[in-house]
C-alpha positions in Angstrom: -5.3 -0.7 -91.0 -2.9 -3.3 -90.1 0.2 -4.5 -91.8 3.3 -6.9 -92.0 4.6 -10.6 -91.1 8.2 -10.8 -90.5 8.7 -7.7 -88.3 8.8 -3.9 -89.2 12.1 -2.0 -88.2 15.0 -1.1 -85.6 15.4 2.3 -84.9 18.8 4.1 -85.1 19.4 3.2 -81.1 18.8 -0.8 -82.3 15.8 -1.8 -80.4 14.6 -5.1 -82.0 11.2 -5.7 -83.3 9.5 -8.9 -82.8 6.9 -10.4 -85.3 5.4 -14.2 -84.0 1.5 -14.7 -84.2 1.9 -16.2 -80.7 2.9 -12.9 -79.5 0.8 -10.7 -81.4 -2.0 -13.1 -79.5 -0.8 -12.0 -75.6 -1.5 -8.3 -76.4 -4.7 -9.1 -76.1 -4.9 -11.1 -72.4 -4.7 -7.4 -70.8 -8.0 -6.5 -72.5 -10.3 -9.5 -71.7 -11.4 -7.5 -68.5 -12.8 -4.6 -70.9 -14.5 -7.0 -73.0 -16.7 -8.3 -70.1 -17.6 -4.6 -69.6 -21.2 -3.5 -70.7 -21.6 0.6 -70.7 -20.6 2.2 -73.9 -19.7 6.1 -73.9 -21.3 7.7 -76.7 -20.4 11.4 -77.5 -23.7 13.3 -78.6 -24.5 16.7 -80.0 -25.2 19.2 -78.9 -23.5 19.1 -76.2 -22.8 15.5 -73.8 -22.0 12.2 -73.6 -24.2 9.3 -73.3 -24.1 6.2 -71.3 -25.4 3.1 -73.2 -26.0 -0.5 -71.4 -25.5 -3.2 -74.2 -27.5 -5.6 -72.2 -30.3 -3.2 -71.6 -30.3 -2.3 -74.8 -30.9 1.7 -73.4 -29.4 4.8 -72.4 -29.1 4.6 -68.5 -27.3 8.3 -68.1 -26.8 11.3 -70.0 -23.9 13.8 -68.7 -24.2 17.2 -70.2 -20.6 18.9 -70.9 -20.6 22.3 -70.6 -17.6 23.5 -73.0 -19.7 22.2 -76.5 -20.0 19.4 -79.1 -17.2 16.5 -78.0 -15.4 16.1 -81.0 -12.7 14.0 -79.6 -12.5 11.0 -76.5 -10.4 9.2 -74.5 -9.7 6.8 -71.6 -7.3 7.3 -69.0 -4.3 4.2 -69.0 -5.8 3.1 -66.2 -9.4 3.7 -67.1 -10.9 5.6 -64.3 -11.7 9.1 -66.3 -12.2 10.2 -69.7 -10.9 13.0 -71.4 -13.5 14.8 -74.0 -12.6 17.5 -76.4 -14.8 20.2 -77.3 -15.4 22.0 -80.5 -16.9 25.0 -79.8 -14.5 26.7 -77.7 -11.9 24.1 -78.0 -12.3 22.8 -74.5 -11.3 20.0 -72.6 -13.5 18.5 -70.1 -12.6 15.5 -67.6 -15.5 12.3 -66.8 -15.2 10.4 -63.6 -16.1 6.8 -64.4 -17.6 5.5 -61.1 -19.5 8.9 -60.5 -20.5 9.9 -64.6 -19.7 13.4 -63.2 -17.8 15.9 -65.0 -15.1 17.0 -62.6 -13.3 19.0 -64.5 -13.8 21.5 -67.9 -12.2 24.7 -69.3 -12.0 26.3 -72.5 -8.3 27.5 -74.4 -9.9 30.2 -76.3 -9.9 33.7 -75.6 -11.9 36.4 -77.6 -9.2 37.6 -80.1 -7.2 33.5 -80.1 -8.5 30.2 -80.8 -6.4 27.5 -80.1 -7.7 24.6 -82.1 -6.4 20.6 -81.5 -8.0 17.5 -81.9 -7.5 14.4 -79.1 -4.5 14.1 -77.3 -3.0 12.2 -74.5 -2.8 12.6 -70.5 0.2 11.9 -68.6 0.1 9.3 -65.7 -0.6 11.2 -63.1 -3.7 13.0 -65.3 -1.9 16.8 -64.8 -1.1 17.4 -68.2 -2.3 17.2 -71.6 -0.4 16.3 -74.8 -1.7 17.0 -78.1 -0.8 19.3 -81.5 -2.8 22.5 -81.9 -2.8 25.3 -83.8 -3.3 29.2 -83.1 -5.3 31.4 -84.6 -5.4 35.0 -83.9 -8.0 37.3 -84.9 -7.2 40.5 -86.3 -9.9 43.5 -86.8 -9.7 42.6 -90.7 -8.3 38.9 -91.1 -7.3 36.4 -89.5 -3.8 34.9 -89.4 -3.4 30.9 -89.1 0.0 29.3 -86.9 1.8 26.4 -87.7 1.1 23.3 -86.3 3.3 22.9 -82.5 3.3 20.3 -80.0 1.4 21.7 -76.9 1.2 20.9 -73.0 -1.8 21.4 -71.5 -2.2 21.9 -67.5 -5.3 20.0 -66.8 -5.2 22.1 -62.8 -4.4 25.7 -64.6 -6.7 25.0 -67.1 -3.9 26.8 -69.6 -1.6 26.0 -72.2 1.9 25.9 -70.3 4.5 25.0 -73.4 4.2 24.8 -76.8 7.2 23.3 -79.6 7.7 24.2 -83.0 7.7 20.9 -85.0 10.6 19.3 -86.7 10.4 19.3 -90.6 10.1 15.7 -90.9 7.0 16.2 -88.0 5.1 18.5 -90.2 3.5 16.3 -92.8 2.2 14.2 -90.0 0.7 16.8 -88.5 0.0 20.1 -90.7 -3.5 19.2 -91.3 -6.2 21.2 -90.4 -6.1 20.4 -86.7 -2.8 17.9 -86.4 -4.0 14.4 -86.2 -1.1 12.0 -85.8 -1.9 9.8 -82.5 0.3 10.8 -79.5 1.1 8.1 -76.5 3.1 9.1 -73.3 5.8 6.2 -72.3 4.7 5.1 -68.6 7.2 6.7 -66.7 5.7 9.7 -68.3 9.6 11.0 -69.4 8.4 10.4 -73.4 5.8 10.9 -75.8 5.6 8.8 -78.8 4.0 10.1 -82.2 2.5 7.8 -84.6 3.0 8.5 -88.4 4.9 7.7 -91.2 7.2 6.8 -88.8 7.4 6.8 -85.0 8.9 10.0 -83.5 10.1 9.6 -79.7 10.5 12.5 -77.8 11.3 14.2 -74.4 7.9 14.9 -72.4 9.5 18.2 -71.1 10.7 20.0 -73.9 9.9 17.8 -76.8 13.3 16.9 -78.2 13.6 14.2 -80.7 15.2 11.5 -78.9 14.9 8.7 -81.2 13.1 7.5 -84.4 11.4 3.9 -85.8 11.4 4.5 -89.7 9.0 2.5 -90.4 9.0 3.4 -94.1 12.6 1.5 -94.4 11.8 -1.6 -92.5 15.1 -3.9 -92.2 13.6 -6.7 -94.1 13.0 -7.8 -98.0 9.5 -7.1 -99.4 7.4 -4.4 -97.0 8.0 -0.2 -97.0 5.8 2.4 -96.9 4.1 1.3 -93.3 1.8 3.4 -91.3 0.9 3.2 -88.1 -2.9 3.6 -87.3 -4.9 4.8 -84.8 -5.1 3.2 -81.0 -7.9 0.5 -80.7 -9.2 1.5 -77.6 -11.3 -1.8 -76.5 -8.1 -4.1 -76.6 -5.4 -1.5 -75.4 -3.7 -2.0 -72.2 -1.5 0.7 -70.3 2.2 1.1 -71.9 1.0 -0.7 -75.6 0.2 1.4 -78.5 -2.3 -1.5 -80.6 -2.7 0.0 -83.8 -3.9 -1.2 -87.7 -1.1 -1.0 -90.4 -1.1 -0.6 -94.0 2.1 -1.5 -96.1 3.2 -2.3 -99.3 5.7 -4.0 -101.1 8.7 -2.1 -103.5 8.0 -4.2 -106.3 4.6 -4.6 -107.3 3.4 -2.5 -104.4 1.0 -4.8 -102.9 -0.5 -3.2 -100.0 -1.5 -5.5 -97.3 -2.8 -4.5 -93.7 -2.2 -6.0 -90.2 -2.4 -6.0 -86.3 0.8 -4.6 -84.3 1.5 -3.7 -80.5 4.1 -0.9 -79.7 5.7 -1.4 -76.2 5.7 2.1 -75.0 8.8 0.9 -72.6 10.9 -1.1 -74.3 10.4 0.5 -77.9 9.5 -3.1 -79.2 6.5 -3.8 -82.0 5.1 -7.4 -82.7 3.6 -7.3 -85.9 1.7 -10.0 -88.2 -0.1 -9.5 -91.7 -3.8 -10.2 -91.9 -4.5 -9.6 -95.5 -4.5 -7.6 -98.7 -5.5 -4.3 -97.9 -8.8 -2.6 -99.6 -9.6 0.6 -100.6 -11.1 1.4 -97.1 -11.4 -0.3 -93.6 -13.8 0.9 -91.1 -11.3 -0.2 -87.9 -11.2 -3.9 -86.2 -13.4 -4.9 -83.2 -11.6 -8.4 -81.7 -13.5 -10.8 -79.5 -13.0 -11.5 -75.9 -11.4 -14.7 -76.2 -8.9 -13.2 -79.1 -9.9 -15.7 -81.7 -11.9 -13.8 -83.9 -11.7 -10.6 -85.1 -14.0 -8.6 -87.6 -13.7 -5.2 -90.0 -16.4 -3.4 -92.6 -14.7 -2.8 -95.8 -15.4 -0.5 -97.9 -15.0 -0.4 -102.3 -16.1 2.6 -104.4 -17.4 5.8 -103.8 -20.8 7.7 -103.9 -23.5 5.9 -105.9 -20.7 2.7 -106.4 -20.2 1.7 -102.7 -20.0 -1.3 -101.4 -19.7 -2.4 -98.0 -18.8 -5.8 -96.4 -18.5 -7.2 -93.4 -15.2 -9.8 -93.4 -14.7 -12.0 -90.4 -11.0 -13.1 -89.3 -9.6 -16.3 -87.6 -6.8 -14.7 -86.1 -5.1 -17.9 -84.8 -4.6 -18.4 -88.7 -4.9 -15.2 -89.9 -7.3 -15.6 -93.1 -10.7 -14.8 -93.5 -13.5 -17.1 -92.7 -16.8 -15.2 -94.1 -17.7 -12.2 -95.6 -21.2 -10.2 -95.9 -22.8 -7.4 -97.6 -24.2 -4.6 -95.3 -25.8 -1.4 -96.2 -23.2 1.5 -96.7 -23.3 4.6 -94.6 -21.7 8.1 -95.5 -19.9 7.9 -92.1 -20.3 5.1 -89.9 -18.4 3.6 -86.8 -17.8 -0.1 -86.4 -18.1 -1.6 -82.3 -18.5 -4.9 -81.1 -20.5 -6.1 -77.7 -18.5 -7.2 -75.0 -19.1 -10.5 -74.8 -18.3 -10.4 -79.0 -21.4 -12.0 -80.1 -23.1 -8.5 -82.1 -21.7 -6.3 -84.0 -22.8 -2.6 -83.7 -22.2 0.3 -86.6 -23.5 3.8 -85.2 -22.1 6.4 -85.4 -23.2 10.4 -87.6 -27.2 9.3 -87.1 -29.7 8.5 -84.3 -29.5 4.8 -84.6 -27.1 1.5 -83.5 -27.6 -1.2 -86.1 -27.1 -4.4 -84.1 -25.7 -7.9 -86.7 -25.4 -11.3 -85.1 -21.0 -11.9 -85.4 -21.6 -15.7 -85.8 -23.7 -15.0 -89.1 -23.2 -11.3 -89.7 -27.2 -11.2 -90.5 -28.7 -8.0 -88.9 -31.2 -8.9 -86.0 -32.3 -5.2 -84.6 -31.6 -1.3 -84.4 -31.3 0.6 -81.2 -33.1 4.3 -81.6 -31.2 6.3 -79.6 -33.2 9.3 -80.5 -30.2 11.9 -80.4 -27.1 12.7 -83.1 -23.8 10.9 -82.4 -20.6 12.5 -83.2 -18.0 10.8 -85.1 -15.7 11.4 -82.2 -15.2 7.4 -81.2 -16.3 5.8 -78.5 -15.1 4.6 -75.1 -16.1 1.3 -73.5 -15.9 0.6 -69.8 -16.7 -1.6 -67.4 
């Protein structure tokens, strides 16, 4: 969900944050060489990821994981491995993307702990693992349930080396059942940043609060209440944190969404409005020439959904078409790499394949096997 038109905030140090359309469109010149990619990564149950050509229209390799169901996935900064977590064990297992080999993979628990977390972060050098898990410790008649903490992971020891307790302000970001704010590492690898309510900047070795962007009490008339969204993975670039927003206004509290790059260096945010923001958006898949972008949005619930697809001119940021498409219960939205179909997949056996110039369906892929609503990544 993306948010905003005239800026967001400065944090307490004063770093500015920039806001012009013109700059919001150079975030996306790093992606263009993922978007003429054509092998998507698809996490499958039971227990692997799949490799899809969009061209072929196929699955052209299959790499089995051996820790359980990936629940979680993510490309390296500089895209040469993927990090996949597992459910079953709470495992982490490591892809090579020129050899589709699994190179790496270990499991947290042990048989009387579990040690449960959900996605995460590598450093730069791919040693260590950021993310925010939770211990559980069996007992011979219950089980007792820790607070959320900031964990390092040592991808070589295959252990957990460091664990924080969380700030106060930290915990509603994260004391849900697995803590789920997105964490990015700076590219010096000396910070982490953690997206929430606000942004929270801390020390990569012992996780002291540094700094925060409050972005809740924006320095500008007329926006509060901004949230940072998750990373969108097929126009990210090393060092930028690209991200939806949702805001609102203090007045009459009307919430719009929009399209915002973090600098993970110089702590700066360009940030532009798109539109009024509905009841649900199923994330933003952008075109390779950054022109056009496109969202499914969702309006009721149960028995009263309705789903549409809305198309975006981004070099005037207003909508150019909309279109009715079938609702799923749970559903991922993707877009080909050359942006001419649009796919939704995701919790079922099939990709639905719509034309983006008309957003009429042409075809569906059966990819005979249950994908997990872990995301996607996209290569080349």
């Amino acid at each position: 969900m993306r948010v905003g038109h005239q800026g967001l905030a400065q944090s307490g140090s004063g770093f500015p944050i920039a806001c012009t359309m013109k700059k919001l469109l150079l975030l996306f010149v790093a992606g263009a060489a993922l978007a003429s990619a054509g092998l998507l990564y698809l996490p499958v149950y039971p227990a692997a990821v799949w490799i899809f050509d969009e061209s072929k229209g196929e699955v052209v390799d299959r790499i089995p994981l051996v820790t359980g169901t990936p629940m979680s996935i993510r490309l390296s900064p500089d895209h040469k491995r993927i990090y996949v977590g597992t459910i079953d064990h709470n495992g982490i297992e490591v892809i090579d993307v020129a050899s589709h080999k699994v190179i790496n993979h270990f499991v947290l628990n042990t048989p009387t702990k579990q040690f449960r977390f959900w996605d995460g972060t590598p450093d730069p050098q791919g040693k260590l693992f950021y993310t925010v898990s939770k211990e559980i410790e069996k007992f011979p008649d219950h089980y007792e349930v820790g607070k959320a903490k900031y964990t390092v992971i040592d991808l070589e020891q295959q252990k957990i080396v460091k664990t924080a307790e969380l700030g106060k302000d930290e915990q509603s970001d994260n004391d849900i059942d697995w803590g789920r704010a997105p964490i990015e590492v700076s590219p010096d690898g000396k910070f982490l940043y953690q997206f929430g309510e606000h942004i929270t900047i801390l020390q990569a070795d012992d996780f002291k609060i540094v700094d925060k962007l409050e972005l809740a009490k924006p320095n500008f008339p007329g926006m509060q209440h901004v949230h940072f969204g998750s990373d969108l993975d097929l126009i990210n670039e090393p060092g930028q944190h690209i991200a939806i927003f949702n805001s609102e206004d203090p007045i009459v509290h009307n919430k719009v969404f929009g399209l915002a790059r973090f600098d993970l260096s110089s702590r700066q945010m360009d940030f532009n409005p798109i539109g009024p923001a509905p009841p649900g958006i199923a994330g933003l898949q952008v075109t390779p020439d950054k022109k056009f972008a496109y969202t499914i949005v969702e309006n009721g619930v149960h028995g009263n959904k309705r789903c549409e697809f809305w198309a975006f001119d981004l070099s005037s940021d207003h909508i150019t078409q909309k279109a009715e498409v079938p609702c799923r219960t749970r559903f991922t939205l993707g877009i080909s790499t050359n942006g001419k179909k649009l796919y939704i997949y995701g919790a079922g056996f099939e990709i639905e394949v719509y034309d983006a110039a008309t957003l009429k369906y042409e075809k569906t892929w059966n990819l005979n096997v249950d994908v997990t609503y872990a995301g996607i990544v996209v290569t080349p």
